[in-house]
TIBA-398255 format. One record per residue (C-alpha): residue in three letters; x, y, z. Coordinates in nm, 3 decimals. Example, Ala and Ser with C-alpha at 12.3 -4.5 7.8 and 13.67 -1.06 7.14 Angstrom:
REC  type       c1       c2       c3
REC   ala    1.230   -0.450    0.780
REC   ser    1.367   -0.106    0.714
***
This chain:
REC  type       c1       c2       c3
REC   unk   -2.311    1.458   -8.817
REC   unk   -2.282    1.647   -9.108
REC   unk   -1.981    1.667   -9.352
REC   unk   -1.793    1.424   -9.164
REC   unk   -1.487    1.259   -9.330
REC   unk   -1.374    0.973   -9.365
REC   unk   -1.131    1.027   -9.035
REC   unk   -1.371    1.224   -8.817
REC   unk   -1.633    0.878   -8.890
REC   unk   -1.345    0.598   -8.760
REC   unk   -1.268    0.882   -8.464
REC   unk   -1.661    0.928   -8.406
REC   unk   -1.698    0.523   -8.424
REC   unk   -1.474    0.456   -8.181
REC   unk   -1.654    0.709   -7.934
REC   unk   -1.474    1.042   -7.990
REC   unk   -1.565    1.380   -8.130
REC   unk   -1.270    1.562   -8.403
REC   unk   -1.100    1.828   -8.122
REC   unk   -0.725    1.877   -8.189
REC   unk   -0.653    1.973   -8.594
REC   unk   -0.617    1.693   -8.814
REC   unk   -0.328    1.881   -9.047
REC   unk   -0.063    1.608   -9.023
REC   unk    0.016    1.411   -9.332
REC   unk    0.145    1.034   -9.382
REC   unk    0.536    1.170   -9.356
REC   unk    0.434    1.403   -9.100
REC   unk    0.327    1.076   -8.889
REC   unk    0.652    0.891   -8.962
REC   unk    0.854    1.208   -8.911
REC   unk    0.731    1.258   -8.566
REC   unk    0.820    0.865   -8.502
REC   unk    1.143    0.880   -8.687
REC   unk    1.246    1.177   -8.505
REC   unk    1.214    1.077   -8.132
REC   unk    1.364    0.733   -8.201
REC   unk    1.670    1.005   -8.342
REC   unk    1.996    0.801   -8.412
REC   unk    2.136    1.133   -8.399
REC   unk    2.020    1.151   -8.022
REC   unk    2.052    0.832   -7.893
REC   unk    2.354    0.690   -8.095
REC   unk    2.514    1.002   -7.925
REC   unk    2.415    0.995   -7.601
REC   unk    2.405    0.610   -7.510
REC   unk    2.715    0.536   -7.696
REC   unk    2.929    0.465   -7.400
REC   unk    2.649    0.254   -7.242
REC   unk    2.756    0.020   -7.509
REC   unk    3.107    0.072   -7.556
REC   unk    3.134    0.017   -7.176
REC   unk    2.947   -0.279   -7.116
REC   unk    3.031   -0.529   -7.435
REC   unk    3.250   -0.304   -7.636
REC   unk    3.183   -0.360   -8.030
REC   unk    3.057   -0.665   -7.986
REC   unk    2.746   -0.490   -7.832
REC   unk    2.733   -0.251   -8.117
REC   unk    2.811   -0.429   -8.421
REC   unk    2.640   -0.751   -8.291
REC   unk    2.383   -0.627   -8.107
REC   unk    2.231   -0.389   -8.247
REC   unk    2.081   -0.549   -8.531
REC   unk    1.993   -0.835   -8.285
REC   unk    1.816   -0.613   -8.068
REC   unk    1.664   -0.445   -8.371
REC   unk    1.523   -0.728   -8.503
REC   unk    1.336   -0.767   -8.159
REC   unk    1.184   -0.411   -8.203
REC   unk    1.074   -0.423   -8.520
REC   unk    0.849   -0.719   -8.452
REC   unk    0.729   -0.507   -8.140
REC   unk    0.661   -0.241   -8.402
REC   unk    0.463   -0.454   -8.643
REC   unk    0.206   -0.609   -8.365
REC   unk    0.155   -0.202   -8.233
REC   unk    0.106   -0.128   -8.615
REC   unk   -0.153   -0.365   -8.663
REC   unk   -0.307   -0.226   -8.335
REC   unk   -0.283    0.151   -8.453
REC   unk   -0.480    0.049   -8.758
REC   unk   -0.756   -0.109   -8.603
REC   unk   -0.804    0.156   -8.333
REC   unk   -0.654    0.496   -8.456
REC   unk   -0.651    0.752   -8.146
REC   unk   -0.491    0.973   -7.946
REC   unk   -0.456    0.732   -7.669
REC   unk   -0.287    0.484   -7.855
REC   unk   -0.191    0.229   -7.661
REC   unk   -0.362    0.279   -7.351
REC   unk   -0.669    0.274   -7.548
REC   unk   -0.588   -0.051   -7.699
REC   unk   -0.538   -0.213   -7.374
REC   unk   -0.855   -0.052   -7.239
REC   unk   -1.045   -0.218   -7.555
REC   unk   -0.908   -0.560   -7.548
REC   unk   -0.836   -0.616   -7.177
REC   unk   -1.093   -0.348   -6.961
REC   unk   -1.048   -0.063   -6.762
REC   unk   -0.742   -0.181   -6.535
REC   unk   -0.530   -0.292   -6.800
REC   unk   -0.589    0.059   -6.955
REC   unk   -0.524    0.195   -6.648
REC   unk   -0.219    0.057   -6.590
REC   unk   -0.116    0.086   -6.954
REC   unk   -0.149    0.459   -6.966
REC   unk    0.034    0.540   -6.670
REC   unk    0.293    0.312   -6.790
REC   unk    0.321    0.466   -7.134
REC   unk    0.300    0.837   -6.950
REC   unk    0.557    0.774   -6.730
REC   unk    0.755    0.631   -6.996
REC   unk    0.699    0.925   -7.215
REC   unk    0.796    1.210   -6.990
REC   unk    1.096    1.006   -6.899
REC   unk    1.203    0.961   -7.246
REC   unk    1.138    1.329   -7.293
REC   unk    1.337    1.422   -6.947
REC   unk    1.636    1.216   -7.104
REC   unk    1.606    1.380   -7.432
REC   unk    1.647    1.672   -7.301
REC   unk    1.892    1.662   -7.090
REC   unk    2.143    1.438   -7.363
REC   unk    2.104    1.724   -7.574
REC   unk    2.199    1.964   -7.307
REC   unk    2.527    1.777   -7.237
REC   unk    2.632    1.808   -7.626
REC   unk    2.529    2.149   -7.650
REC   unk    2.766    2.200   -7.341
REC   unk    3.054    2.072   -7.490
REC   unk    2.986    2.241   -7.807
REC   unk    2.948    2.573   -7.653
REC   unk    3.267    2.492   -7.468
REC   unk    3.451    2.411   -7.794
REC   unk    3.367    2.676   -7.992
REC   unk    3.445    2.953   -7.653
REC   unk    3.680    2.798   -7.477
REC   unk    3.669    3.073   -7.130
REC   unk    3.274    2.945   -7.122
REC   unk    3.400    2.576   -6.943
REC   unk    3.529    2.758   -6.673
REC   unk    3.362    3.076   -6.610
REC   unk    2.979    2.957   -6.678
REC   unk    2.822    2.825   -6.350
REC   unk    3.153    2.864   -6.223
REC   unk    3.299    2.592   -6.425
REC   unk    3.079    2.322   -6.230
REC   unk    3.013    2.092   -6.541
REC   unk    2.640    1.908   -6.404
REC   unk    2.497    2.242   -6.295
REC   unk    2.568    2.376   -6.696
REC   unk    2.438    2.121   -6.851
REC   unk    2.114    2.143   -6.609
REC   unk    2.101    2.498   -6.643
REC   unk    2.081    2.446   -7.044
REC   unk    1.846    2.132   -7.044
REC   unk    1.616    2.419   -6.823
REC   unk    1.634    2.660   -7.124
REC   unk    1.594    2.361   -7.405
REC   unk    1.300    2.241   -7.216
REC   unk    1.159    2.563   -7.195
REC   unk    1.241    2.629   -7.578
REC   unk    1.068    2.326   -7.690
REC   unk    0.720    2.400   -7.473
REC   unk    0.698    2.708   -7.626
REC   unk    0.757    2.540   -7.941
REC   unk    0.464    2.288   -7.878
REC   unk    0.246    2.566   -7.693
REC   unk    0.280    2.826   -8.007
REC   unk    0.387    2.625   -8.317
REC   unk    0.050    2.482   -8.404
REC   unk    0.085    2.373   -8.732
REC   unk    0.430    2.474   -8.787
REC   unk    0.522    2.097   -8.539
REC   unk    0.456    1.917   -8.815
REC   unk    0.696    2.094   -9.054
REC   unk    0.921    2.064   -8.776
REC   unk    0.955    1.743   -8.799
REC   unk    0.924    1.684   -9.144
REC   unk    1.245    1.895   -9.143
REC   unk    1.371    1.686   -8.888
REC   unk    1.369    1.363   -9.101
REC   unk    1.598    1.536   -9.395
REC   unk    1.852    1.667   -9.111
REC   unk    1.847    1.319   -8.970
REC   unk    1.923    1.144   -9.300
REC   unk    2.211    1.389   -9.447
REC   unk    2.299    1.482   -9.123
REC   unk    2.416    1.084   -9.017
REC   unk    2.544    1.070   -9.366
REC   unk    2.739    1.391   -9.333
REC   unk    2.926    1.250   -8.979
REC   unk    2.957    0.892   -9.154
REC   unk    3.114    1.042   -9.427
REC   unk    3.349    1.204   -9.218
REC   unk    3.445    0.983   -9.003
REC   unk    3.483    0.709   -9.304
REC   unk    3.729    0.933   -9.507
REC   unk    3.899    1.200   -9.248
REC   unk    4.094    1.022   -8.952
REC   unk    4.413    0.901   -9.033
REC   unk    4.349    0.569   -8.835
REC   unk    4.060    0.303   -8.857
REC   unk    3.948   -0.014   -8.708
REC   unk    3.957   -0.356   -8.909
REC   unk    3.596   -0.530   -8.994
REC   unk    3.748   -0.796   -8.771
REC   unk    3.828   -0.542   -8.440
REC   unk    3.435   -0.420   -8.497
REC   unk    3.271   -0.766   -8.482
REC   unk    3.528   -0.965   -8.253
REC   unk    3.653   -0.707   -7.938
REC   unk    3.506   -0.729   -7.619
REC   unk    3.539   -0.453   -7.345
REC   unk    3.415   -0.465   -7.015
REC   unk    3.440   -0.102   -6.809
REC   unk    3.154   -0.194   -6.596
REC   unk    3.359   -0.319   -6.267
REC   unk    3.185   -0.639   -6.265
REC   unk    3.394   -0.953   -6.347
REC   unk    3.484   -1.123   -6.684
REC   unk    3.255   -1.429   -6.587
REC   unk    2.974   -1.204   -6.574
REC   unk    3.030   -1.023   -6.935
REC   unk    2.776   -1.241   -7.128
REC   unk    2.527   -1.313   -6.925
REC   unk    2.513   -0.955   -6.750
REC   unk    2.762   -0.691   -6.912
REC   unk    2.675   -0.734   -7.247
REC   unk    2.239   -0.723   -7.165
REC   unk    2.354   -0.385   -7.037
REC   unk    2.516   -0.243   -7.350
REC   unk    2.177   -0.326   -7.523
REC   unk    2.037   -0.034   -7.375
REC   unk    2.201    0.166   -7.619
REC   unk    1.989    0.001   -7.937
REC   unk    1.659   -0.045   -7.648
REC   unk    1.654    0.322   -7.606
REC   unk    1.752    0.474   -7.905
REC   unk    1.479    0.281   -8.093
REC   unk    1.178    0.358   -7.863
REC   unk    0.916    0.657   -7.872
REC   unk    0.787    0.505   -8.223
REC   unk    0.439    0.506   -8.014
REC   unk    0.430    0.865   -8.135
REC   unk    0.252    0.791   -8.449
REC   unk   -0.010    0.644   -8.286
REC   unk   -0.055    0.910   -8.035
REC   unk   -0.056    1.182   -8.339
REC   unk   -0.385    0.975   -8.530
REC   unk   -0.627    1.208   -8.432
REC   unk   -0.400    1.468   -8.600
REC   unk   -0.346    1.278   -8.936
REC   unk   -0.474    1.228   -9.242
REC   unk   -0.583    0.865   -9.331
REC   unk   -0.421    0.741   -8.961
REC   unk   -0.581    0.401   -8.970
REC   unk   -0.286    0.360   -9.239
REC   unk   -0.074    0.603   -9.217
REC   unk    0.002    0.552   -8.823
REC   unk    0.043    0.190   -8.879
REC   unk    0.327    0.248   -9.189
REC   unk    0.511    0.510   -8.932
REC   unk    0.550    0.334   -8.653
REC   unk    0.710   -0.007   -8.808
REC   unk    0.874    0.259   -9.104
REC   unk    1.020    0.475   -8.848
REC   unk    1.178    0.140   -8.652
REC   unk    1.333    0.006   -8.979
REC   unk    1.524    0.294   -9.158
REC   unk    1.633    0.427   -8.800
REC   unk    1.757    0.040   -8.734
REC   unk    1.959    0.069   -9.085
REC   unk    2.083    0.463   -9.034
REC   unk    2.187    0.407   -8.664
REC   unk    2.369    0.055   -8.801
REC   unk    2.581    0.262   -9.032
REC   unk    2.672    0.483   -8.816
REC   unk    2.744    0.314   -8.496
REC   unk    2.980    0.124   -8.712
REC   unk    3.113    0.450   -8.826
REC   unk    3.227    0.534   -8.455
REC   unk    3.359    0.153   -8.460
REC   unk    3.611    0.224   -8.737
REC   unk    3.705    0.569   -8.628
REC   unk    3.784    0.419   -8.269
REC   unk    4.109    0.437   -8.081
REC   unk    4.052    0.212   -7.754
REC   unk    4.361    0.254   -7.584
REC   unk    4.213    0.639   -7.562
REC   unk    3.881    0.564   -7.511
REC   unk    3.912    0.300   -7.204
REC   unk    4.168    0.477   -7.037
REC   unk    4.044    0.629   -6.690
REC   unk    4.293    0.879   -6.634
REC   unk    4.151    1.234   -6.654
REC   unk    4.457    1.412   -6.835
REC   unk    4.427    1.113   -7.097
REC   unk    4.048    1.089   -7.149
REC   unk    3.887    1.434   -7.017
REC   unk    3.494    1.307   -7.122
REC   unk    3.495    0.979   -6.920
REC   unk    3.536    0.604   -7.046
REC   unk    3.347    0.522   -7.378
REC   unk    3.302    0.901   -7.420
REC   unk    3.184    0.928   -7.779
REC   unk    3.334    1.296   -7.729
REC   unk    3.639    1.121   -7.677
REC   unk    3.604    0.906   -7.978
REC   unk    3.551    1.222   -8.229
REC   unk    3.852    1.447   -8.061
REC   unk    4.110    1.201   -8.074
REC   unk    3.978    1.117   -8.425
REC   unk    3.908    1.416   -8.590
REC   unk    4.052    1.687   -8.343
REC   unk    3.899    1.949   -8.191
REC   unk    3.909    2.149   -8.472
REC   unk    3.623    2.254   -8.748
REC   unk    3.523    1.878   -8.848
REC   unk    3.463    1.787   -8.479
REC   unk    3.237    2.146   -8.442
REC   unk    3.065    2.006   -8.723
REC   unk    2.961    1.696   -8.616
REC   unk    2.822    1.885   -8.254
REC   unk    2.624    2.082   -8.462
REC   unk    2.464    1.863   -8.689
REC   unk    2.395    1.610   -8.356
REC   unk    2.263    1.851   -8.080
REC   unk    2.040    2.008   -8.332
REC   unk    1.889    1.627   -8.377
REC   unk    1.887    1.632   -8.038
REC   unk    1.665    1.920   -8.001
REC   unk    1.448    1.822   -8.327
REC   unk    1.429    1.522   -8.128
REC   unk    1.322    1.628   -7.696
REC   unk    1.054    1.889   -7.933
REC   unk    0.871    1.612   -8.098
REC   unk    0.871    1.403   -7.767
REC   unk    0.712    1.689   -7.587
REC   unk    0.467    1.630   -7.872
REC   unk    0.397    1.297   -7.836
REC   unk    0.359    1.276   -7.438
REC   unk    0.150    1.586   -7.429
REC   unk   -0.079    1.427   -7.633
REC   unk   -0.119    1.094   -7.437
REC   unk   -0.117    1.310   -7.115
REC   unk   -0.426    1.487   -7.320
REC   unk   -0.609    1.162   -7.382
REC   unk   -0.547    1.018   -7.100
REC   unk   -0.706    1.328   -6.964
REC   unk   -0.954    1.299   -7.170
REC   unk   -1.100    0.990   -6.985
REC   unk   -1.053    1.072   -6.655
REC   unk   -0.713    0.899   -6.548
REC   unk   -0.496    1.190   -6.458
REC   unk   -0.575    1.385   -6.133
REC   unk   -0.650    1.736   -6.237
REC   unk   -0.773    1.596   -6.567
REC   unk   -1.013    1.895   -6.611
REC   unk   -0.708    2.140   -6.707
REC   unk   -0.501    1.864   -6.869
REC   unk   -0.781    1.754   -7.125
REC   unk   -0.816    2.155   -7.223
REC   unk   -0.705    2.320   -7.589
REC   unk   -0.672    2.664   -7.696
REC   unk   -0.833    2.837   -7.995
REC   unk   -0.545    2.653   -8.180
REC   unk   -0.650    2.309   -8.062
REC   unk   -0.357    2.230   -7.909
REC   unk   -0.391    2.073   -7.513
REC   unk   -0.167    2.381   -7.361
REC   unk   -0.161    2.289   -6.995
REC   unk   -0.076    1.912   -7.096
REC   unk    0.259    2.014   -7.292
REC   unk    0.321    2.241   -6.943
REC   unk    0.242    1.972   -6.651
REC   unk    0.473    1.748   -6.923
REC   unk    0.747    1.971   -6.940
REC   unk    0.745    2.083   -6.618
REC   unk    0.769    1.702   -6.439
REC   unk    0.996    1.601   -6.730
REC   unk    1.216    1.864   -6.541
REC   unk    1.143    1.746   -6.205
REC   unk    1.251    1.402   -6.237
REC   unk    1.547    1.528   -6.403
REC   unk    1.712    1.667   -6.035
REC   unk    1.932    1.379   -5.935
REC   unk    2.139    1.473   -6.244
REC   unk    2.273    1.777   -6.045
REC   unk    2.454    1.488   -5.799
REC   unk    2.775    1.362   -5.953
REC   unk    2.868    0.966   -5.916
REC   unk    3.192    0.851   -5.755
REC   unk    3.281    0.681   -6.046
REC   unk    3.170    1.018   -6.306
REC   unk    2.926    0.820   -6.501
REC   unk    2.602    0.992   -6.571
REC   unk    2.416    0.750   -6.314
REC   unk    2.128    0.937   -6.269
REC   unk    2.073    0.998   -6.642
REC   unk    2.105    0.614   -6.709
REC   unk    1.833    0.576   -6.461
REC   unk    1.584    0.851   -6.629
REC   unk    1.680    0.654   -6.984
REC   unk    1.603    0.313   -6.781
REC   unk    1.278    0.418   -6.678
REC   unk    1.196    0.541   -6.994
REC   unk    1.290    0.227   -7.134
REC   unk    1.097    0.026   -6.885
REC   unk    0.789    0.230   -6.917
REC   unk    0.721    0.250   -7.291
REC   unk    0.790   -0.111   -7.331
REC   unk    0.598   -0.243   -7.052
REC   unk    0.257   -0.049   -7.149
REC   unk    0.376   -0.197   -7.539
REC   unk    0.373   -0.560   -7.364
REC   unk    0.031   -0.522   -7.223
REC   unk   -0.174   -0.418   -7.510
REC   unk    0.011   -0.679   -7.742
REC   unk   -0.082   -0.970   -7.487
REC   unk   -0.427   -0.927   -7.495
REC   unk   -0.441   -0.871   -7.858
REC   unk   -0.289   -1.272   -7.825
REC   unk   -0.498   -1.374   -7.621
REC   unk   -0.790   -1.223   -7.824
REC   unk   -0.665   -1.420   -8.087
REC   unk   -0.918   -1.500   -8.428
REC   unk   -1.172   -1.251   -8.237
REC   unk   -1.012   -0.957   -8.270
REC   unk   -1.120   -0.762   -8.566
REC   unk   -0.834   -0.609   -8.746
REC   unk   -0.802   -0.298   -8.898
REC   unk   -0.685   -0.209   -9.298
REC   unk   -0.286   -0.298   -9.197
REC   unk   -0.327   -0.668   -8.999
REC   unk   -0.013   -0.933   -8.943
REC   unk   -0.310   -1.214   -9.075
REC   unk   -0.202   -1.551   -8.910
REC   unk    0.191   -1.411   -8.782
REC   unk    0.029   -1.245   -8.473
REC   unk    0.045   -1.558   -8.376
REC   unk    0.447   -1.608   -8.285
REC   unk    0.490   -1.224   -8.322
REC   unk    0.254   -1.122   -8.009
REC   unk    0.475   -1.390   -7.813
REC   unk    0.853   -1.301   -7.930
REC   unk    0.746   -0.949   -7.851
REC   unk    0.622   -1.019   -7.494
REC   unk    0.943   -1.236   -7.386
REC   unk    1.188   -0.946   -7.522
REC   unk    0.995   -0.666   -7.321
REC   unk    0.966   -0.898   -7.023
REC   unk    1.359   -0.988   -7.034
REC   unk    1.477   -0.640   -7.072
REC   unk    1.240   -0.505   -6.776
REC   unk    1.447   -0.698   -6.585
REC   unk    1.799   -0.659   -6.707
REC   unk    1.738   -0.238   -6.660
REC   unk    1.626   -0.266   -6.321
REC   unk    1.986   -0.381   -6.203
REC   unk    2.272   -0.220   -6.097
REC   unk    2.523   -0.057   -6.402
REC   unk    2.826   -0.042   -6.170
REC   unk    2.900   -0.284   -5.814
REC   unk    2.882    0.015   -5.600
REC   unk    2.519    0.051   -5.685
REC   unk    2.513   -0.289   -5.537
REC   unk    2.345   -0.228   -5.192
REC   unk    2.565   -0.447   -4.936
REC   unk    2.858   -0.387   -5.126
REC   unk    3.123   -0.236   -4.949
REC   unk    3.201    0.052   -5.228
REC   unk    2.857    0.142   -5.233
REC   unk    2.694    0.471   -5.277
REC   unk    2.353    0.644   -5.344
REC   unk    2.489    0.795   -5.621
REC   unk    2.552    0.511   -5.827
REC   unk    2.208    0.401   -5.812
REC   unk    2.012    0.311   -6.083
REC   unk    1.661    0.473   -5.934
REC   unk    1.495    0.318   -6.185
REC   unk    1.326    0.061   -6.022
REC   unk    1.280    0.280   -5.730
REC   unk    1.077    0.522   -5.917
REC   unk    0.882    0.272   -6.183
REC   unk    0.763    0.028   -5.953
REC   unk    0.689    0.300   -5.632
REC   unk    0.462    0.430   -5.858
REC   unk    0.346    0.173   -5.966
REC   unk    0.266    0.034   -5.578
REC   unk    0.109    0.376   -5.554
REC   unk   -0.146    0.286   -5.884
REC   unk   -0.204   -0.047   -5.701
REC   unk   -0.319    0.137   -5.360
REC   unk   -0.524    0.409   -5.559
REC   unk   -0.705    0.162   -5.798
REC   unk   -0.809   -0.103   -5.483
REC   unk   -0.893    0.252   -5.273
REC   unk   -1.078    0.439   -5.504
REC   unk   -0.992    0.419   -5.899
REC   unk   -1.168    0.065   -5.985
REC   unk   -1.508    0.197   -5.855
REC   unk   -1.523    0.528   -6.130
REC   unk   -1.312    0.444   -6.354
REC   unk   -1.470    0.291   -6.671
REC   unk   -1.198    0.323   -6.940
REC   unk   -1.271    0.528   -7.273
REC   unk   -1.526    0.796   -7.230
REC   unk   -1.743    0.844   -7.573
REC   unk   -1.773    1.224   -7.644
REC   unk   -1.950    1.138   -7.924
REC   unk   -2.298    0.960   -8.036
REC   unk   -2.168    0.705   -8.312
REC   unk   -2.335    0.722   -8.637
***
């Protein structure tokens, strides 16, 4: 094919013809990365998962423990993204190195992942743009919706998710300098609420506090806090550093990807591991527990472990506390836009080869290259799964959001473990790309397959007794629906592949002659 370059001959090679616009730079590919993992998002809006269940031990201890794990996750899907540099990322890995089921089962593990993590996006930046509509007009609490806090916050993670697909539908080009944006407004943005929180409260926590307190909020006993408690406060670092998969799934859209999408995706994991470090241990210092843990309503309005509880009683309500709301729900939304992105895209590829029913309209882009109906059916089931949030828990914890961050947890990681196992088992046979781990693959594929499989588990499980079926206090509502939804689908792939799937479905489809 004529004037080909050097990115349209790696796509062609690997069976695919140049559709959606290759604009995207290097730092576009990180930003896009950088800003779904969001510390600005996720520190936020998981914060009490780990206040709640460790305390600062979870925080200051964990999190660069559970970093750690990630990274190395990051740097065997780097080596993977340079080697094989397309839209469907990791599904098309596994489809390359293990056959058509594993890539079967990988994409609709990374898809449901990805509209989950979008779903939870969403909706965490809904609840912060609640409460800072609510601080800055204080008659909007009680007269919007009636005052009926869950159907506000779904009423605005509607609008947001509505905001953002017309965003991804119309921006084009303009995505990319989205997000690029995004980066600078994450980096002075965490440094603007560090700095505050570092210099204005009148009260702070000593180094010793940070790395030696232990709280336990969950309900479950004292003899359980290590070996069950404390896994769960991990969530907060599991699913604020997750969505890095983005890079990959934005190669056919960048410029020199086979490199580029390998540097974002372990780039993106490190600086957000060192930003979100500094300032989870900026909440740490600014902490007042007896505030914080304290279940009474007229005490602690937001809920135990509330980080909105954390910034009022240390800053006030007042101007600096405004500020901070600002600067994180716009993250927030920087953040649920470029994860519309990056699961449209997938949903596109996956398309693409035949995997999604109704894959005719999914696989479809407009004059502007950009797969329309895939950022719609995204959005629009992001929303869907998203209902349960409108039923409040007996104990006021955000069950049903915990669940949507669980399964988005479960299913990004799990279609992460899959590709990364066969590339072990591949071993000296597998031909790397430009960016390769040499000889490390070695103990790095197999650290990176134990974390995944250990945390699958630990999310699965109950956050609170009375979502303990048999127990007497229990209740639907504290569910964690995690499990129900992941692995019902996943029975449901199971029936479909042994019915029908495994006798059409080939993997890949070339849409292109190689040269």
């Amino acid at each position: 094919m004529p004037n080909q370059t050097d990115d349209e001959r790696r796509l062609a090679a690997l069976g695919y013809k140049q559709e959606l616009n290759r604009s995207w730079s290097g730092f576009s590919n990180f930003a896009i990365s950088f800003s779904i993992i969001s510390i600005l998002s996720g520190c936020f809006t998981t914060f009490y998962q780990g206040w709640n269940n460790g305390g600062p031990i979870a925080i200051s201890l964990g999190w660069p423990f559970i970093s750690a794990f990630i990274l190395i996750i990051g740097l065997c899907m780097a080596e993977l993204a340079s080697a094989y540099p397309t839209s469907g990322g990791i599904y098309w890995w596994a489809s390359k190195l293990g056959g058509a089921k594993a890539g079967f089962y990988t994409g609709w593990l990374n898809l449901i992942g990805l509209i989950a993590v979008t779903a939870s996006v969403g909706y965490g930046a809904a609840s912060f743009l609640n409460v800072l509509i609510g601080a800055v007009s204080p008659s909007y609490a009680t007269s919007f919706m009636k005052g009926n806090l869950l159907n506000q916050q779904f009423v605005l993670f509607f609008v947001l998710m509505l905001i953002v697909t017309l965003i991804n539908i119309f921006g084009g080009h303009l995505l990319a300098v989205i997000n690029n944006v995004s980066v600078w407004w994450h980096v002075f943005g965490a440094a603007a609420v560090v700095g505050i929180l570092v210099f204005a409260p009148s009260h702070h926590q000593s180094l010793s506090w940070m790395y030696t307190t232990r709280i336990n909020n969950s309900g479950f006993g004292q003899g359980s806090y290590w070996i069950y408690v404390l896994p769960l406060g991990f969530l907060l670092t599991q699913y604020t550093i997750t969505g890095f998969d983005a890079s990959a799934h934005l190669s056919e859209e960048t410029q020199g990807a086979h490199l580029t999408a390998a540097r974002g995706i372990w780039q993106s994991i490190l600086y957000s591991a060192i930003g979100g470090y500094i300032l989870l241990m900026a909440f740490l210092y600014a902490a007042k527990p007896d505030i914080i843990n304290s279940a009474d309503p007229k005490i602690n309005p937001y809920g135990q472990g509330s980080i909105f509880t954390l910034l009022v009683n240390a800053l006030g309500d007042g101007k600096l506390f405004k500020l901070i709301m600002v600067i994180t729900t716009a993250g927030q939304i920087f953040c649920v836009a470029a994860c519309l992105t990056s699961c449209s895209r997938m949903m596109f590829a996956f398309s693409r080869d035949g995997a999604v029913p109704g894959n005719r309209y999914w696989k479809k882009v407009n004059q502007h290259r950009v797969p329309i109906n895939a950022v719609l059916i995204s959005s629009v089931i992001a929303v869907i799964i998203t209902v349960p949030a409108l039923w409040k828990s007996s104990s006021g914890q955000p069950t049903a959001f915990l669940a949507v961050v669980s399964i988005a947890v479960i299913g990004l990681y799990l279609a992460f473990l899959i590709p990364i196992w066969q590339r072990w088992k591949m071993g000296d046979k597998f031909v790397p790309g430009e960016w390769s781990l040499g000889s490390k693959y070695k103990w790095m594929n197999l650290v990176a397959v134990l974390e995944i499989a250990i945390i699958s588990i630990y999310f699965i499980l109950p956050f609170a007794p009375s979502g303990v079926p048999g127990n007497k206090a229990f209740t639907w509502t504290m569910v964690n629906y995690a499990p129900i939804l992941t692995f019902g689908v996943l029975i449901i792939l199971w029936i479909w592949w042994h019915l029908s799937v495994k006798n059409w479905f080939k993997g890949p489809i070339r849409t292109i002659d190689a040269p």
